[in-house]
N, C-alpha and C positions, 0 to 999 in steps of 0.2 A: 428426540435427538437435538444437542443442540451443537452449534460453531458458531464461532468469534470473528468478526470484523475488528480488525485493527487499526489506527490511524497516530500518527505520532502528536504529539502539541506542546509545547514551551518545556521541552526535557521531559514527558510523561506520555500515558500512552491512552488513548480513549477507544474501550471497549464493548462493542453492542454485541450482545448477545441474543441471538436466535431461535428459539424452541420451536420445532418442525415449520421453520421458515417464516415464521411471523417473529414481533416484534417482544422480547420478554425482558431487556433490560440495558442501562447504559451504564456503567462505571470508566473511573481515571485509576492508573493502576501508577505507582512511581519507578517499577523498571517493567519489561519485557520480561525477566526470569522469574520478577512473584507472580506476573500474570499466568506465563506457564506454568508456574507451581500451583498455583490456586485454582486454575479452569480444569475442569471435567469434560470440555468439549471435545467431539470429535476431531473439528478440523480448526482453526488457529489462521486466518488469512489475513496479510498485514501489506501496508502499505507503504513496503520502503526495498529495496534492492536486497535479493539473498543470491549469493551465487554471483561474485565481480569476477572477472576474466583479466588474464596476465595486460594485452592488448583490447579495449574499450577500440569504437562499442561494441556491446554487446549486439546478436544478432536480435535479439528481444527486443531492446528499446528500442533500434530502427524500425524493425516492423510494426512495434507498437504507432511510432510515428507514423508513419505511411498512411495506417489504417485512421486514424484521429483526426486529419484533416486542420479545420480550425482549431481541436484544440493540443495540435502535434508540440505546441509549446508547450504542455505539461508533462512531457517525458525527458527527465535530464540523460545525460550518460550515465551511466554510474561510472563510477570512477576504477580505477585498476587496481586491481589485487593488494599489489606491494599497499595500497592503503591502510591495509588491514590491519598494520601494524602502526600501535598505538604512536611509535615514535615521529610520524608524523601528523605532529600536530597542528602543523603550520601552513597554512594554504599557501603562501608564496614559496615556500620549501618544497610541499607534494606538488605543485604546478611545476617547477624545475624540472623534478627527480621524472614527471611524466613527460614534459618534454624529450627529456634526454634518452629516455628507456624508450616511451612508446611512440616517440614522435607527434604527440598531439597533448595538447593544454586538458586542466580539470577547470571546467565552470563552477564559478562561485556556489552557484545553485546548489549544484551538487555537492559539493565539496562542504556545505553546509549541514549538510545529513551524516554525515562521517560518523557519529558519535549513532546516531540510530543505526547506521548500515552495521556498526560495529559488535554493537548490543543482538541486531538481529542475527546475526553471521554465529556469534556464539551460543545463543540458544537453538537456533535452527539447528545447529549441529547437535545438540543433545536432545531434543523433540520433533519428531519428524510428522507430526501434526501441520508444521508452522509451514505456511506456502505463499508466496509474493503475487500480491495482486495490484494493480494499479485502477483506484477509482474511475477514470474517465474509459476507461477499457470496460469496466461494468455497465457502467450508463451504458456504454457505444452496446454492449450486450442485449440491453434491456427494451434499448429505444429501435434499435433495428439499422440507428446511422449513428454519425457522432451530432452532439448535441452544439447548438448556435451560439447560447450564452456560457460565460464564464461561472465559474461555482461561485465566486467571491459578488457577483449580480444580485439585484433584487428577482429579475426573469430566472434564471440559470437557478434557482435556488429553490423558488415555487417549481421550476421546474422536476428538480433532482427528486422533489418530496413526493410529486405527483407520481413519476417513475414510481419509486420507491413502492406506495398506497395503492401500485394498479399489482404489485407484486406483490401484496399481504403484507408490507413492513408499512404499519403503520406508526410514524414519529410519532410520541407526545406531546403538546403545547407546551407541556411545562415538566424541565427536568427533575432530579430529585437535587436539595440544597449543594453536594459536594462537585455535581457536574454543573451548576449553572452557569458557569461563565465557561464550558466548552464553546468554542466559534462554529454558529450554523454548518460552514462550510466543512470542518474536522470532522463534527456529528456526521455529516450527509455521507462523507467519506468512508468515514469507520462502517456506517449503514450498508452501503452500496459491496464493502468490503464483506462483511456478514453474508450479502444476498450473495456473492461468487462464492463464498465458504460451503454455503447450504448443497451448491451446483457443485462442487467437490465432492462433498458428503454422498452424494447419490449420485456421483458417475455422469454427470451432464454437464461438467466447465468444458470450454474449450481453454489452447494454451498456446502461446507462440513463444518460439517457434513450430514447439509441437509439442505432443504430451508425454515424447518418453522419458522425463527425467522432471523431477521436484523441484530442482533449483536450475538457475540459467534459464529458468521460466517465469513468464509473464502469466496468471492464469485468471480466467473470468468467466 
């Protein structure tokens, strides 16, 4: 069996692929939709918001925060619906338009993923593989708390690997030439992403807010 960890990187998508939960392979794919086209996997787990709500936040990201502790700064809002539409493309435009509808601002942060939430939203809707997981929610899975150091650390990074190697995802020292300049931190993500895919695959994610529904879900 295999499934896909996903993680987005400089407009492209880095994906590790899993055969009965160990480690079988890394590629960069240039959209989301040749990824879908081209994978055989069972499940498809990606690292970016599926499922935005008219009024943000969503009930997801806060509890994702709550539960994350030190690392609650890695859950943005996702942003509202009306996003969705390409016409805005403007962050000082879509910050307005959210003001005025939803009463509350879009963070930069967020607001910078717009082009991946967008890409995801429309394949997800034609592949129902594709399921939104958030890396530091997998760690927090894996390790039993949330983790002390940051992913972008030298600590947080031996860390994430060791996670990773006590769970049978053994990284390689050395990628193949077309991934070498993927950033540690992407890799460990996309990885971590795979290892909640596998726990989909066989009925053991958990998912907040809860697990009756694919999207509007956090799952790990």
């Amino acid at each position: 069996m295999e499934v896909l960890g996903v993680d987005g990187w400089k407009g492209k998508w880095v994906a590790v692929t899993l055969q009965n939960g160990k480690w079988k392979k890394v590629e960069v794919f240039p959209s989301l939709s040749e990824l879908s086209a081209a994978s055989d996997a069972q499940i498809i787990a990606v690292d970016v918001p599926i499922g935005l709500v008219e009024r943000p936040p969503r009930i997801a990201d806060m509890e994702a925060r709550s539960l994350l502790g030190p690392r609650r700064s890695s859950v943005f809002d996702a942003p509202p619906a009306f996003c969705l539409d390409e016409k805005w493309d403007n962050y000082r435009d879509a910050n307005a338009e959210s003001k005025r509808v939803t009463g509350r601002g879009i963070s930069a942060q967020s607001f910078a993923l717009i082009k991946n939430i967008r890409e995801a939203h429309i394949v997800a809707e034609a592949d129902p593989r594709i399921y939104e997981v958030h890396p530091e929610l997998c760690f927090l899975e894996i390790a039993g708390q949330p983790l002390n150091f940051t992913k972008k650390s030298w600590n947080g990074q031996l860390l994430r690997r060791r996670l990773l190697s006590g769970e049978g995802i053994e990284i390689p020292d050395q990628l193949p030439d077309e991934c070498a300049g993927v950033p540690a931190d992407d890799l460990l993500d996309a990885a971590a992403a795979a290892w909640s895919a596998h726990r989909i695959a066989t009925n053991q994610a958990n998912a907040i807010p809860d697990a009756g529904k694919r999207r509007e879900r956090i799952w790990a």
